[in-house]
C-alpha positions in Angstrom: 21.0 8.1 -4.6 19.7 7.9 -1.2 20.5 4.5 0.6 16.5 4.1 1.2 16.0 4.4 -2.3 18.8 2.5 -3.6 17.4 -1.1 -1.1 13.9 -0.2 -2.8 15.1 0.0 -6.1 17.4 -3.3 -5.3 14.4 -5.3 -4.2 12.3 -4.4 -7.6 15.2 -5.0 -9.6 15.6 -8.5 -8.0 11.7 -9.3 -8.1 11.7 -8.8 -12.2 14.8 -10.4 -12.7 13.5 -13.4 -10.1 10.7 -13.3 -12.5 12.4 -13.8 -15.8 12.9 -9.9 -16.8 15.2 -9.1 -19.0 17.6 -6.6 -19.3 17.0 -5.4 -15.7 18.9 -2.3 -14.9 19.4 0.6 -12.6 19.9 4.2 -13.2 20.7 6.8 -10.3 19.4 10.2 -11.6 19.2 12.2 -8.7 21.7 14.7 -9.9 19.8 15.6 -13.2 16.1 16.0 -12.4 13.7 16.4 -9.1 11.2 13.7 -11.1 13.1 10.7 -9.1 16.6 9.3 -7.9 16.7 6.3 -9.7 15.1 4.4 -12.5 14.4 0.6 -13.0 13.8 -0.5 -16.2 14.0 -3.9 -17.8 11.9 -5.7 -20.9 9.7 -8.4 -21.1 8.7 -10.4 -24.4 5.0 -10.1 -24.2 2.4 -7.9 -23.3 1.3 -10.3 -21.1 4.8 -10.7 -19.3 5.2 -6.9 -18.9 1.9 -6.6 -17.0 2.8 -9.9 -15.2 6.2 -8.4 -14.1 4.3 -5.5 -13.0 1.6 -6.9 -11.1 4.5 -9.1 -9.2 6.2 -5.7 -8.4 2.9 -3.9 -7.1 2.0 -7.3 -5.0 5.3 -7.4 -3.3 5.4 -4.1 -3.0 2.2 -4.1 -1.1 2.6 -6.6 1.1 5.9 -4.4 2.7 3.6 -1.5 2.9 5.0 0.2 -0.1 2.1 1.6 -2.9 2.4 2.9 -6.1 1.7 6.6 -6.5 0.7 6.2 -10.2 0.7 3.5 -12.6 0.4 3.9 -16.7 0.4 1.9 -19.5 -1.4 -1.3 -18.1 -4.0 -1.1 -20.6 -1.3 -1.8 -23.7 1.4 -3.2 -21.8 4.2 -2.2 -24.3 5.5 0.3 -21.7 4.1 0.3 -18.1 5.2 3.0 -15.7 5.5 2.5 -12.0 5.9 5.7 -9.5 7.0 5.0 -6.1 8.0 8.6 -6.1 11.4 8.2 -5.9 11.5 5.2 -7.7 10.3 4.9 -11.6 10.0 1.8 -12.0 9.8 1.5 -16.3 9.3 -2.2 -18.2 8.8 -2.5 -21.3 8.0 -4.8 -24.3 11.9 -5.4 -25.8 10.9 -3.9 -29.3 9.6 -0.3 -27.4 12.6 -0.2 -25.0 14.6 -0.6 -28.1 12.7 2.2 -30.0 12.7 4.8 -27.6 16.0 3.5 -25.6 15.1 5.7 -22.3 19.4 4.8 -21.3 20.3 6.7 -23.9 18.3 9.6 -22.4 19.6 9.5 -19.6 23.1 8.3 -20.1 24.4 11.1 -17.7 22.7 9.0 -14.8 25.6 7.4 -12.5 26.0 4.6 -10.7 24.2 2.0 -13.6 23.4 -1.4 -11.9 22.9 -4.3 -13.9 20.9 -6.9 -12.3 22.8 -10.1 -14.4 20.0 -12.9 -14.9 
C-alpha cells in the first residue's frame, strides 16, 4: 500500500475507533484489484452510530481538504460506503458485517491492521 494511503487510512481508522467503532480494521488490497489499496471497515451498534461514525469521518476529512468521491448507504445505515478513491472506507451495523463478512472476501489482502479500542 502506498505510504499516502496507508497515513489516510491510519487517520480514519483512528477517528472511528476515537469514536467508539468497533472492530476497526485495515485491509491492504492493492495487489488483488485496481478498485482501491486498502479498506477500512469497522461496525457500529446502531443505525444511528454507523451514520454518526460516518459523518465524523466526512467532517474530519473535510476540514484536511480530503472529500469523498462517493458515499452509499446513508439512507439505511446498515452498511455505508465511503470512496476516497484509494481508500474504501466500509462501516457497518455488527449483524451485516457479520452476514456478509467482507474479510473473508478478501482474506488474500496483506498487511491487516487492527486498530485495538
Amino acid at each position: 500500500m502506498k505510504e499516502d494511503a496507508k497515513e489516510r487510512a491510519l487517520k480514519i481508522a483512528n477517528i472511528l475507533n476515537d469514536k467508539k467503532a468497533q472492530n476497526v480494521m485495515i485491509i491492504d488490497i492493492e495487489a488483488l484489484t485496481i478498485i482501491a489499496d486498502c479498506f477500512v471497515i469497522a461496525s457500529g451498534r446502531t443505525p444511528v452510530q454507523v451514520r454518526a461514525l460516518c459523518e465524523e469521518i466526512e467532517e474530519k476529512m473535510e476540514a484536511e481538504g480530503e472529500y469523498a468521491l462517493r458515499k452509499e448507504g446513508f439512507e439505511t445505515a446498515k452498511w455505508i460506503v465511503l470512496d476516497y478513491g484509494d481508500i474504501l472506507v466500509h462501516v457497518f451495523q455488527t449483524e451485516e458485517r457479520e452476514f456478509y463478512n467482507i474479510e473473508r472476501l478478501w482474506e488474500d489482502g496483506t498487511n491487516v491492521i487492527r486498530i485495538e479500542e
